[in-house]
PDB file of N, CA, C and O in Angstrom:
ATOM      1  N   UNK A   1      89.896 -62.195  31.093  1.00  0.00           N
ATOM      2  CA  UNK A   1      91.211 -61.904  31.590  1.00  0.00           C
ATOM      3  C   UNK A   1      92.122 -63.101  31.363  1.00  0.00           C
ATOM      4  O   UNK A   1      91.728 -64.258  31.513  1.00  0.00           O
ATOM      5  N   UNK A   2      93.022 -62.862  31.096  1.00  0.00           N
ATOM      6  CA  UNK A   2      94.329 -63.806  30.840  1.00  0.00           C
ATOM      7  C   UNK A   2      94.286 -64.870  32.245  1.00  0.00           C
ATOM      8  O   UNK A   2      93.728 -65.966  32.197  1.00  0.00           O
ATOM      9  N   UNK A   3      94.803 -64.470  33.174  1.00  0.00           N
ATOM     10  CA  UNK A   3      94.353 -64.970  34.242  1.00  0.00           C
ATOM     11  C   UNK A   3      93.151 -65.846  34.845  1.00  0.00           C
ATOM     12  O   UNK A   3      93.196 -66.289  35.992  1.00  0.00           O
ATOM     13  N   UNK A   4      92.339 -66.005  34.191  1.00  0.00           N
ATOM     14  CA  UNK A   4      91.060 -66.522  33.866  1.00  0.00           C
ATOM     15  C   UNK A   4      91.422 -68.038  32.963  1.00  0.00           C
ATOM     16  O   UNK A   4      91.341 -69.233  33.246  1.00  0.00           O
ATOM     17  N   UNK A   5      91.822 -67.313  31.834  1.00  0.00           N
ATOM     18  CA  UNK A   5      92.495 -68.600  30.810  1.00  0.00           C
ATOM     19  C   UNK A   5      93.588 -68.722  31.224  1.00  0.00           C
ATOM     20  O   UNK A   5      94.343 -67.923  30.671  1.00  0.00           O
ATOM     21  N   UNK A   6      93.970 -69.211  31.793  1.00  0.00           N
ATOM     22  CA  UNK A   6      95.386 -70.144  32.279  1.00  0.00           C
ATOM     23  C   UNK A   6      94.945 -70.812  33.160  1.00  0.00           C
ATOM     24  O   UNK A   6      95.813 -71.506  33.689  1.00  0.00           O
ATOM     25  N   UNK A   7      93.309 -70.993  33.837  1.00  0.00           N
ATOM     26  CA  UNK A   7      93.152 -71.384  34.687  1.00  0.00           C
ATOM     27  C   UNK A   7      92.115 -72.877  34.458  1.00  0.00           C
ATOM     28  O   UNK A   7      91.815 -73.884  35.100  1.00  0.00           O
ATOM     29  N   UNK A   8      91.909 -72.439  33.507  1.00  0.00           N
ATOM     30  CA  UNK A   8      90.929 -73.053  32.774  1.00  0.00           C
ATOM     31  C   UNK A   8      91.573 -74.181  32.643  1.00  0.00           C
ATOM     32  O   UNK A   8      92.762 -74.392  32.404  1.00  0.00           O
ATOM     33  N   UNK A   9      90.366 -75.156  32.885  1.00  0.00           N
ATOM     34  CA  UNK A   9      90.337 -76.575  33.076  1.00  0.00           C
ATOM     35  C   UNK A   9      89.399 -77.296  31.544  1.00  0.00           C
ATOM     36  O   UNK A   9      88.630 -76.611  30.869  1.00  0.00           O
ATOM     37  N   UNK A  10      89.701 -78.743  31.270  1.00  0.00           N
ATOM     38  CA  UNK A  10      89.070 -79.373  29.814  1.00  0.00           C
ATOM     39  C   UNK A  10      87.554 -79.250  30.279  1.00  0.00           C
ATOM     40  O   UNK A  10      86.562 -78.874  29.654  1.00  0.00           O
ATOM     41  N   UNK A  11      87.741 -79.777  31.829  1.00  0.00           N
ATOM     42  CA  UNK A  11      86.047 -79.663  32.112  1.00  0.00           C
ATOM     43  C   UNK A  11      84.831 -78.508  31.694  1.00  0.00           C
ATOM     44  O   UNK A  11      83.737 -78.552  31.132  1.00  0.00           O
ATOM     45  N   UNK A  12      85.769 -77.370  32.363  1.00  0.00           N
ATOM     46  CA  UNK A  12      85.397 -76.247  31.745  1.00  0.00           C
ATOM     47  C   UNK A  12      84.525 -75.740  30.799  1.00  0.00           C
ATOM     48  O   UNK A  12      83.672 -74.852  30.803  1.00  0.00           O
ATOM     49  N   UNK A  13      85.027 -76.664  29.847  1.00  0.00           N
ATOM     50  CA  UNK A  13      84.442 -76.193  28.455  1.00  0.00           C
ATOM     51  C   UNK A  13      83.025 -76.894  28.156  1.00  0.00           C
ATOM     52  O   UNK A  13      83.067 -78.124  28.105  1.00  0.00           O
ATOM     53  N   UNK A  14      82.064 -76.420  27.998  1.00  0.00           N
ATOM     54  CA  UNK A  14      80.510 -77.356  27.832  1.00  0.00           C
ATOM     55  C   UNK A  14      80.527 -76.841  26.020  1.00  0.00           C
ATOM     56  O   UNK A  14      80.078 -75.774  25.603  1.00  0.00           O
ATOM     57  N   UNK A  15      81.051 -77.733  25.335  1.00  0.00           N
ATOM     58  CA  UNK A  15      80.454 -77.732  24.106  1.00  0.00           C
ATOM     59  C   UNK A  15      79.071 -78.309  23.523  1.00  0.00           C
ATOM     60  O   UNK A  15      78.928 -78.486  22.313  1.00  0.00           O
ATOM     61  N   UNK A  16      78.030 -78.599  24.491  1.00  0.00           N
ATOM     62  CA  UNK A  16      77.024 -79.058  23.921  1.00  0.00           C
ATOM     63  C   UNK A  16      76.193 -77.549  24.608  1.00  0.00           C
ATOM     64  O   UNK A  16      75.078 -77.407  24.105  1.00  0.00           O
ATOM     65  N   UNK A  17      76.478 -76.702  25.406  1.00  0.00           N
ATOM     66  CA  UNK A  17      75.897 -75.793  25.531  1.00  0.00           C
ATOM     67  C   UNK A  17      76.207 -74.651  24.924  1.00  0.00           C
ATOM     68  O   UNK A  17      75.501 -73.716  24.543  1.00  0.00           O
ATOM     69  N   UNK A  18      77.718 -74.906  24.870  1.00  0.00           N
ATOM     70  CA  UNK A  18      78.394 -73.824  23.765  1.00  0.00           C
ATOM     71  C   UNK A  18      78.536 -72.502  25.117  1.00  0.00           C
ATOM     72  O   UNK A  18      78.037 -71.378  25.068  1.00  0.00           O
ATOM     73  N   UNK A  19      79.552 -73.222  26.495  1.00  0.00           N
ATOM     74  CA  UNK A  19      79.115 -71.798  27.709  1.00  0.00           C
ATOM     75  C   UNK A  19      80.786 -72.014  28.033  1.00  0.00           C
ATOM     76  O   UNK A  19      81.433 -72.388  27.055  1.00  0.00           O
ATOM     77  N   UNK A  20      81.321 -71.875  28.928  1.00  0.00           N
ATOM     78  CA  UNK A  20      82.764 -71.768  29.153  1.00  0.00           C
ATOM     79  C   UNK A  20      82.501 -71.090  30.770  1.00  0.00           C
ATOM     80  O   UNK A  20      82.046 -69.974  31.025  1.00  0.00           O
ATOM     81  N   UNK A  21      83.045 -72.391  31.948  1.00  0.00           N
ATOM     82  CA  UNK A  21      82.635 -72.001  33.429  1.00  0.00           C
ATOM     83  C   UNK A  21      84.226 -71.327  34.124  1.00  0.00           C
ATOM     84  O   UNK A  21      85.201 -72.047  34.343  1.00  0.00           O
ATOM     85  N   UNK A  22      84.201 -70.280  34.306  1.00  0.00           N
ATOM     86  CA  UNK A  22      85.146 -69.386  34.569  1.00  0.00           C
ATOM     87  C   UNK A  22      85.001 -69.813  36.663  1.00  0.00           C
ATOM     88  O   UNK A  22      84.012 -69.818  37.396  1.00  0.00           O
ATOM     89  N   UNK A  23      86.264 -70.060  36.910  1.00  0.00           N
ATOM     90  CA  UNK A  23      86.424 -70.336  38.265  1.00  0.00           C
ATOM     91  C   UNK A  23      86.714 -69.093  38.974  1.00  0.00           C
ATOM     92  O   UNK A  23      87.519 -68.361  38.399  1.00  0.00           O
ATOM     93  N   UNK A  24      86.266 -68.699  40.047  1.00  0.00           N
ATOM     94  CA  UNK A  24      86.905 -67.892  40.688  1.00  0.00           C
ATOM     95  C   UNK A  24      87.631 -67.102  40.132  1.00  0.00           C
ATOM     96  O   UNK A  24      88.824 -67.013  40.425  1.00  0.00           O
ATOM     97  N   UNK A  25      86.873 -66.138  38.927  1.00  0.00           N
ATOM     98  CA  UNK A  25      86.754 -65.286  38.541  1.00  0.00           C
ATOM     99  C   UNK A  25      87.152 -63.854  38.965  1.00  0.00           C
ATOM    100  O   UNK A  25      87.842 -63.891  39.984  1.00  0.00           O
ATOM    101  N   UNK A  26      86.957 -62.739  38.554  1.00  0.00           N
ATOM    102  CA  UNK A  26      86.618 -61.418  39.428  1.00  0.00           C
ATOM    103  C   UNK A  26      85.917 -61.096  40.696  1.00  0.00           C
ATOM    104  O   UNK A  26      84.796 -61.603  40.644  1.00  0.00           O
ATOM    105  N   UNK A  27      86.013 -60.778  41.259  1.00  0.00           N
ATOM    106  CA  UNK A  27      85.617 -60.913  42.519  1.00  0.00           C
ATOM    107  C   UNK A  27      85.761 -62.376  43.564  1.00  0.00           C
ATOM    108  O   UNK A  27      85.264 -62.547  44.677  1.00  0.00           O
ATOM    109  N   UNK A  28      86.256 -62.917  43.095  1.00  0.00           N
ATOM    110  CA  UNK A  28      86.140 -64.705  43.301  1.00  0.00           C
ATOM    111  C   UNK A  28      85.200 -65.568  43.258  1.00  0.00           C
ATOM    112  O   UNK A  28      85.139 -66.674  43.796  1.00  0.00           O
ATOM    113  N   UNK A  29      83.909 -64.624  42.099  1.00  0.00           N
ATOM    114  CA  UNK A  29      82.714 -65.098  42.031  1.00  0.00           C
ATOM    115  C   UNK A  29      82.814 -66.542  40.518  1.00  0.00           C
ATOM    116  O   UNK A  29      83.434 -66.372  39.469  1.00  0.00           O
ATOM    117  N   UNK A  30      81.964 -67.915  40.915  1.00  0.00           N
ATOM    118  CA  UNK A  30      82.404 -68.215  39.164  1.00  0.00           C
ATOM    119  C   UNK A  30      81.022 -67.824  38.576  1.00  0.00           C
ATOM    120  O   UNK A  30      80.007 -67.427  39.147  1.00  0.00           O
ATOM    121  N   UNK A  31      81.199 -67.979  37.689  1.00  0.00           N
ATOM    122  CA  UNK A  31      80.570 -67.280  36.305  1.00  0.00           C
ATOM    123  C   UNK A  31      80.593 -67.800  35.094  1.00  0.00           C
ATOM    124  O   UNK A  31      81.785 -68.069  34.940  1.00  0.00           O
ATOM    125  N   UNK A  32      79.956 -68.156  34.004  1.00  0.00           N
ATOM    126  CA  UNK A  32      79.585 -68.828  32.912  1.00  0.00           C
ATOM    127  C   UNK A  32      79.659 -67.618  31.434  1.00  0.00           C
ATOM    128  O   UNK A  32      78.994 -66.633  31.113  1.00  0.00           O
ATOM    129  N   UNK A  33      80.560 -68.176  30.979  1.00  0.00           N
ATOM    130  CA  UNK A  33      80.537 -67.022  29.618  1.00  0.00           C
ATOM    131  C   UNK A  33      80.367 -67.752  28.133  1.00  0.00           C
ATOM    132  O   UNK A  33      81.048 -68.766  27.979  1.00  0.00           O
ATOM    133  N   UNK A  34      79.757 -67.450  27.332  1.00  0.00           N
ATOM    134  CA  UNK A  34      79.255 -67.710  25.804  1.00  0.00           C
ATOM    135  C   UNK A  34      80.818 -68.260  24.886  1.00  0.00           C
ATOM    136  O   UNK A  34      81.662 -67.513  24.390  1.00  0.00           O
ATOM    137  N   UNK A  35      80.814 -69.144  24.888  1.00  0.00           N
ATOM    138  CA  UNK A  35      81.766 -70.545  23.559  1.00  0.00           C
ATOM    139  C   UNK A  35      81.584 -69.568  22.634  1.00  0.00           C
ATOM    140  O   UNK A  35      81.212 -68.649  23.363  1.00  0.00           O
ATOM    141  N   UNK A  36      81.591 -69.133  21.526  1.00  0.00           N
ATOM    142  CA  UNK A  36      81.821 -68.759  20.344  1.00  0.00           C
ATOM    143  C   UNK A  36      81.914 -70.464  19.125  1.00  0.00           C
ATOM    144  O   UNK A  36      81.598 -71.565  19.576  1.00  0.00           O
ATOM    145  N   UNK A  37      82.230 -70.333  18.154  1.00  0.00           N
ATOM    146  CA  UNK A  37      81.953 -71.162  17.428  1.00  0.00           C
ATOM    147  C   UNK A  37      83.153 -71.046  16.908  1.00  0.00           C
ATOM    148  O   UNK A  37      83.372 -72.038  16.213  1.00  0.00           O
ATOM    149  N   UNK A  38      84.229 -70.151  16.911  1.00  0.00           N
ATOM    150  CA  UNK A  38      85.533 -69.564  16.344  1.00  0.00           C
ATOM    151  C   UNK A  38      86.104 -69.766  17.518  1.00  0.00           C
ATOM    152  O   UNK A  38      87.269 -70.052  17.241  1.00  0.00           O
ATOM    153  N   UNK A  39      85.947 -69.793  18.917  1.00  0.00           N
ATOM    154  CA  UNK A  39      86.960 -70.315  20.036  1.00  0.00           C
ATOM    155  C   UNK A  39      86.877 -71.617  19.730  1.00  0.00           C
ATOM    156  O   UNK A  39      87.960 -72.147  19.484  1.00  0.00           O
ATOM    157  N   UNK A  40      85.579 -72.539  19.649  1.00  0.00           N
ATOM    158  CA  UNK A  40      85.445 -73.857  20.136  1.00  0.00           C
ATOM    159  C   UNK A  40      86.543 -74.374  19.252  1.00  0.00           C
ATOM    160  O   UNK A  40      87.430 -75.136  19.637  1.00  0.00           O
ATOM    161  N   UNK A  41      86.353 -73.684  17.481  1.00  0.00           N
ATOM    162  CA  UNK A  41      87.042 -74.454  16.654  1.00  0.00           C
ATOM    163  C   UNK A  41      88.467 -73.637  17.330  1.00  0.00           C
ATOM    164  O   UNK A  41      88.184 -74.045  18.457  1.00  0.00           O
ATOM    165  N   UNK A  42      89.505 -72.984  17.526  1.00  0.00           N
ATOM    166  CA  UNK A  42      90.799 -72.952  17.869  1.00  0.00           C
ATOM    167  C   UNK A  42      91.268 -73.400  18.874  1.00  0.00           C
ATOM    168  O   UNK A  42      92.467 -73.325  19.145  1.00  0.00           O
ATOM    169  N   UNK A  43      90.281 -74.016  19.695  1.00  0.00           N
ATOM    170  CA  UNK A  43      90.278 -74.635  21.582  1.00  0.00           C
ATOM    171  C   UNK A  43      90.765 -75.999  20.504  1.00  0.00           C
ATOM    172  O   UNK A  43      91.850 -76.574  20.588  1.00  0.00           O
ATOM    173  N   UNK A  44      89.946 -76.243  19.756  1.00  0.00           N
ATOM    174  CA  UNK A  44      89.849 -77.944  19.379  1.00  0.00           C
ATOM    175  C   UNK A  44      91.222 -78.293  18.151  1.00  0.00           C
ATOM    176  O   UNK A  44      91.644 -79.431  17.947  1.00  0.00           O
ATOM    177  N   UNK A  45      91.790 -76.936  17.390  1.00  0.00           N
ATOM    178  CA  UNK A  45      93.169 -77.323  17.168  1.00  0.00           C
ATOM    179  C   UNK A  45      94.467 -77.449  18.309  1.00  0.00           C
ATOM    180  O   UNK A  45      95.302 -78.310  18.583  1.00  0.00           O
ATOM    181  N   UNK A  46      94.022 -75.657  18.949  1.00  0.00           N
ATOM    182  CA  UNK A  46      95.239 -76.432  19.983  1.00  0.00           C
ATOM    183  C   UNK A  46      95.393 -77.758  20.820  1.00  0.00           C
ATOM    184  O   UNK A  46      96.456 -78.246  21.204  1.00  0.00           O
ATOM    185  N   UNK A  47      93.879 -78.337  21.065  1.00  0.00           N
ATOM    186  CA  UNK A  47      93.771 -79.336  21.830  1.00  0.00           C
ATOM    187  C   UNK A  47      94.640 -80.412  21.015  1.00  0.00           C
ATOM    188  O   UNK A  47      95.597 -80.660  21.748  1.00  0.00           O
ATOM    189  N   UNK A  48      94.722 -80.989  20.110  1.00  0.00           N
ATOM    190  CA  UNK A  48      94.935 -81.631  18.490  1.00  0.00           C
ATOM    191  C   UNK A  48      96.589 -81.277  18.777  1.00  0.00           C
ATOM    192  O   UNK A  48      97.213 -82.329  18.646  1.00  0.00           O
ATOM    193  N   UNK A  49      97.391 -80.282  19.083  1.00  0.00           N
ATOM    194  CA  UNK A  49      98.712 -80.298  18.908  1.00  0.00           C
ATOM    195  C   UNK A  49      99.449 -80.170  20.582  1.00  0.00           C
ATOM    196  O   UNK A  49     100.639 -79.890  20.724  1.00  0.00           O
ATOM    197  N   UNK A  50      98.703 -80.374  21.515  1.00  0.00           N
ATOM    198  CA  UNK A  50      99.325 -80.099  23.066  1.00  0.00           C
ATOM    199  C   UNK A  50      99.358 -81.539  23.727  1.00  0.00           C
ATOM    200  O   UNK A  50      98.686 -82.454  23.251  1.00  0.00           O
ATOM    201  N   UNK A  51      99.876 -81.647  24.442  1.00  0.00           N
ATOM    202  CA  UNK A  51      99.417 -83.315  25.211  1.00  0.00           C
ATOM    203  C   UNK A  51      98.410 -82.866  26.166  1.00  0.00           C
ATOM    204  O   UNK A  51      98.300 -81.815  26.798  1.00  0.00           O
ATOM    205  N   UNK A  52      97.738 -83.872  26.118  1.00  0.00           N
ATOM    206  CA  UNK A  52      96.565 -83.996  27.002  1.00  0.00           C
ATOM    207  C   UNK A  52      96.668 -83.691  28.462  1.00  0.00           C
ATOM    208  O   UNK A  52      97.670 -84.001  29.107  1.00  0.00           O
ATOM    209  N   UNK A  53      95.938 -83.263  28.830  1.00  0.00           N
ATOM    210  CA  UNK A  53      96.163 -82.802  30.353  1.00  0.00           C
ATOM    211  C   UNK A  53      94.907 -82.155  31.083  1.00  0.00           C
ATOM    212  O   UNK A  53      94.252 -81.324  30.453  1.00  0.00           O
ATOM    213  N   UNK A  54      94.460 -82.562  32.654  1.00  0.00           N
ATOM    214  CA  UNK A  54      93.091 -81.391  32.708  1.00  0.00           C
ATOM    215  C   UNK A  54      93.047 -80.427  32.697  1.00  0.00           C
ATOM    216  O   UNK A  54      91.875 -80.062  32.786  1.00  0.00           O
ATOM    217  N   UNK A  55      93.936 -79.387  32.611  1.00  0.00           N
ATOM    218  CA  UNK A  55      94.448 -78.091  32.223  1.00  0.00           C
ATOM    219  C   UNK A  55      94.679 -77.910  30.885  1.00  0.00           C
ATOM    220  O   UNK A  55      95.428 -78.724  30.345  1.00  0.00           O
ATOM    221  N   UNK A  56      94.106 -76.841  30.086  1.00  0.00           N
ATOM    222  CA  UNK A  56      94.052 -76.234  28.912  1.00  0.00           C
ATOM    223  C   UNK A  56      95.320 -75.566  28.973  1.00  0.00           C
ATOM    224  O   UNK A  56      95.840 -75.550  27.857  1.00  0.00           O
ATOM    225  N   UNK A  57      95.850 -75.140  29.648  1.00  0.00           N
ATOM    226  CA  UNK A  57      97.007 -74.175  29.463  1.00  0.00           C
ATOM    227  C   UNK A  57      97.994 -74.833  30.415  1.00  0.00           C
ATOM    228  O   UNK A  57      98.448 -73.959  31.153  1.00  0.00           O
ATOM    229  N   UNK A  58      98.461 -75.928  30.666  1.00  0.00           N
ATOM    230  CA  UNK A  58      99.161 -76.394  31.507  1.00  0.00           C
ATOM    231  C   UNK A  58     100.350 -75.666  31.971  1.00  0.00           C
ATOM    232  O   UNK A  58     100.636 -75.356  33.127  1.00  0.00           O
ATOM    233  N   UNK A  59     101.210 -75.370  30.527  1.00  0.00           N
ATOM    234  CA  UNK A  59     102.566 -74.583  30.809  1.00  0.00           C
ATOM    235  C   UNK A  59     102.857 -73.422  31.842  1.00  0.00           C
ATOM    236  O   UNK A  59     103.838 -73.360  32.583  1.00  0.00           O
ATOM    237  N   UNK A  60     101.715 -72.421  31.741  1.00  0.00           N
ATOM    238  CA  UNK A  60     101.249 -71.265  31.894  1.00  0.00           C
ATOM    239  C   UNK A  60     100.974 -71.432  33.764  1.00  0.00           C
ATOM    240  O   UNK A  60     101.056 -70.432  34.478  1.00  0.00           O
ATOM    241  N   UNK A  61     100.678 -72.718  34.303  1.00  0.00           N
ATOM    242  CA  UNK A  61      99.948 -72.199  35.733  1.00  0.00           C
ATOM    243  C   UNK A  61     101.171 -72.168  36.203  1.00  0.00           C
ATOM    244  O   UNK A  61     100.910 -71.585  37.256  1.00  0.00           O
ATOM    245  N   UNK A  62     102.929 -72.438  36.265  1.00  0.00           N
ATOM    246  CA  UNK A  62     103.285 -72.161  37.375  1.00  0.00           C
ATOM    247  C   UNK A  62     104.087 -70.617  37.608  1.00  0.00           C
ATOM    248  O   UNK A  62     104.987 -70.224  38.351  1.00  0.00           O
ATOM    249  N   UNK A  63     103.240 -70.003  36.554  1.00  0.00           N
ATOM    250  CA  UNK A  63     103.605 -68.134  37.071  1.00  0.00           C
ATOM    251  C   UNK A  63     102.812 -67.967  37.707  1.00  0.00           C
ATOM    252  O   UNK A  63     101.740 -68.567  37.784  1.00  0.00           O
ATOM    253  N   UNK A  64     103.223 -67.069  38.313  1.00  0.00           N
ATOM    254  CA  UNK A  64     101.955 -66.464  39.043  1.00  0.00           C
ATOM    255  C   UNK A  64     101.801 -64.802  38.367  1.00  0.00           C
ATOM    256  O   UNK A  64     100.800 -64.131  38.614  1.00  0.00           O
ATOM    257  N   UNK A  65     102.594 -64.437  37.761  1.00  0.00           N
ATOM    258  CA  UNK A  65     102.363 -62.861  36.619  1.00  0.00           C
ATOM    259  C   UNK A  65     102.899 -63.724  35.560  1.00  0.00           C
ATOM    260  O   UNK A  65     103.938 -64.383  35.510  1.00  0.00           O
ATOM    261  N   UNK A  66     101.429 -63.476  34.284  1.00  0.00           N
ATOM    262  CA  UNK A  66     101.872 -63.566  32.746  1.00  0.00           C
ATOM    263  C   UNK A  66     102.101 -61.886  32.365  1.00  0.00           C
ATOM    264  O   UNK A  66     101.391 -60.896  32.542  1.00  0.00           O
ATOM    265  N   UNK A  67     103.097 -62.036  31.918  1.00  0.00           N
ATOM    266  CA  UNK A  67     103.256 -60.251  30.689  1.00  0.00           C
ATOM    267  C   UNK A  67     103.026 -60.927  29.339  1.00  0.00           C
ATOM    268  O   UNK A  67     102.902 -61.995  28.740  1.00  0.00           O
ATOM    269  N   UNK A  68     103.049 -59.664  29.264  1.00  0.00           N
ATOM    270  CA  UNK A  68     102.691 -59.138  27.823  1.00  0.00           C
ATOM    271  C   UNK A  68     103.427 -60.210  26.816  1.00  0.00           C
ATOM    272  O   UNK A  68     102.588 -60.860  26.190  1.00  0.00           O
ATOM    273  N   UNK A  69     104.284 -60.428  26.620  1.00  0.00           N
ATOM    274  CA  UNK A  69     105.038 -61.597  26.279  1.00  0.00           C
ATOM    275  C   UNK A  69     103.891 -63.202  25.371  1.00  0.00           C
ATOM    276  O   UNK A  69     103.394 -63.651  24.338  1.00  0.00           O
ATOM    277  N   UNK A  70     104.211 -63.447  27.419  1.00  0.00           N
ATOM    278  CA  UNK A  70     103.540 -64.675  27.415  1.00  0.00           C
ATOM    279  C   UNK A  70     101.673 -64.680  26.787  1.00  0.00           C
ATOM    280  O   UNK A  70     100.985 -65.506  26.187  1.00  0.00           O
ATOM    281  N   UNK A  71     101.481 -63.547  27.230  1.00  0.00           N
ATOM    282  CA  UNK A  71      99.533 -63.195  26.901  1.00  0.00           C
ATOM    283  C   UNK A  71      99.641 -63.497  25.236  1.00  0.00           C
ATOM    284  O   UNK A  71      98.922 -64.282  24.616  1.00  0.00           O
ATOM    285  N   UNK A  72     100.637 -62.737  24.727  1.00  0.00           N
ATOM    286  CA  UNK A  72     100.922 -62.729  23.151  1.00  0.00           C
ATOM    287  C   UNK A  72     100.854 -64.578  22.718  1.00  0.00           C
ATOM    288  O   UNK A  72      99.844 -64.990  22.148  1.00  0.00           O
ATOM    289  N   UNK A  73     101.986 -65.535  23.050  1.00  0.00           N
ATOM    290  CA  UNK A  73     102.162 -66.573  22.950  1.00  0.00           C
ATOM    291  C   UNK A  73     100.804 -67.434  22.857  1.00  0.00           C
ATOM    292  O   UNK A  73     100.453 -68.120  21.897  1.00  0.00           O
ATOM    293  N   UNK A  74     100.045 -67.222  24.210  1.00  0.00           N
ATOM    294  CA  UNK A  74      99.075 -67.719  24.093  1.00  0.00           C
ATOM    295  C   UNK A  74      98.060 -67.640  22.911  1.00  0.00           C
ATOM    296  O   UNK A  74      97.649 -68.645  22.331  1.00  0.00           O
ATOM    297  N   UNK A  75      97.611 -66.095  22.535  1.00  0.00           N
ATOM    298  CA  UNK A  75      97.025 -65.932  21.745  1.00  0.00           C
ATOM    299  C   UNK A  75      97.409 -66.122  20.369  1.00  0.00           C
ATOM    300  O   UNK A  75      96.520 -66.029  19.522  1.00  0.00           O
ATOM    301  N   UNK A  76      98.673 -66.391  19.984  1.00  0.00           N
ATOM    302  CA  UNK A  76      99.298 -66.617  18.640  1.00  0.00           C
ATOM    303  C   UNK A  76      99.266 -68.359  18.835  1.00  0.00           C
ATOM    304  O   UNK A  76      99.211 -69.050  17.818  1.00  0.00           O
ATOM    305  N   UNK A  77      99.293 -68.807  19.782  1.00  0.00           N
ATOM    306  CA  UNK A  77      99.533 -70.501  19.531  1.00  0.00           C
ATOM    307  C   UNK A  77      97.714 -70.991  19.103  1.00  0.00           C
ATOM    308  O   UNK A  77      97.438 -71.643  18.096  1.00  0.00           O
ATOM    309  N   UNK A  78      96.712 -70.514  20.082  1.00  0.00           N
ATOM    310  CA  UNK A  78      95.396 -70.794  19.823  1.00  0.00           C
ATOM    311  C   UNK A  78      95.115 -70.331  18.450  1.00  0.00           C
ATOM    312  O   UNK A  78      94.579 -71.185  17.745  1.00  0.00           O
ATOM    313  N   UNK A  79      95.347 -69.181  17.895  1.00  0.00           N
ATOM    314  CA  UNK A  79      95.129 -68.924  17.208  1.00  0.00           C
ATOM    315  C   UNK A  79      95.854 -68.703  15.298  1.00  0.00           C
ATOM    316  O   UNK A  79      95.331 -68.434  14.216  1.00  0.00           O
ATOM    317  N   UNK A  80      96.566 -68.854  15.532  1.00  0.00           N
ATOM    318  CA  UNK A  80      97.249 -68.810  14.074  1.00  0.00           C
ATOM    319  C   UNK A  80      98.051 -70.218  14.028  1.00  0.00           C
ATOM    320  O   UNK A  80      98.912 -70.394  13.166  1.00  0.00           O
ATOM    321  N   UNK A  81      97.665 -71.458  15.219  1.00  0.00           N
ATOM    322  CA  UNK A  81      98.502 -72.967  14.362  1.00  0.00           C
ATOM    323  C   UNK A  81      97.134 -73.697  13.716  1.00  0.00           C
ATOM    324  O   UNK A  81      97.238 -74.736  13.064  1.00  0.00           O
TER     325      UNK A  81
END
């Protein structure tokens, strides 16, 4: 869920396990989901063009509703710079 990624922290990310720790999740349970090898590498360009911060999506936390819009943005900046 979108909501999920905006929440997401650098810690987050375990690239030596290749797992991604989802906070307070669905249900408000956290939960551990599978890195891909095609996220890690587009996590690690956007990382490369954003300023540093412990938040992956910094811009993004002070909505509290992303639309359709913003969900788009996200997925076009990770993915096609």
């Amino acid at each position: 869920m979108v909501r999920e990624v905006v929440r997401l922290k650098v810690e987050d990310i375990d690239t030596e396990r290749m797992m991604i720790h989802i906070r307070q999740g669905k249900g408000r349970n956290d939960r551990y989901t599978i890195l891909s090898e095609v996220a890690l590498k587009a996590l690690r360009k956007y990382a490369a063009i954003e300023k540093q911060s412990d938040w992956l999506f910094p811009t993004f936390l002070c909505y509290t509703f992303i639309g359709r819009v913003d969900r788009f943005k996200i997925y076009t900046r990770v993915t096609w710079t």
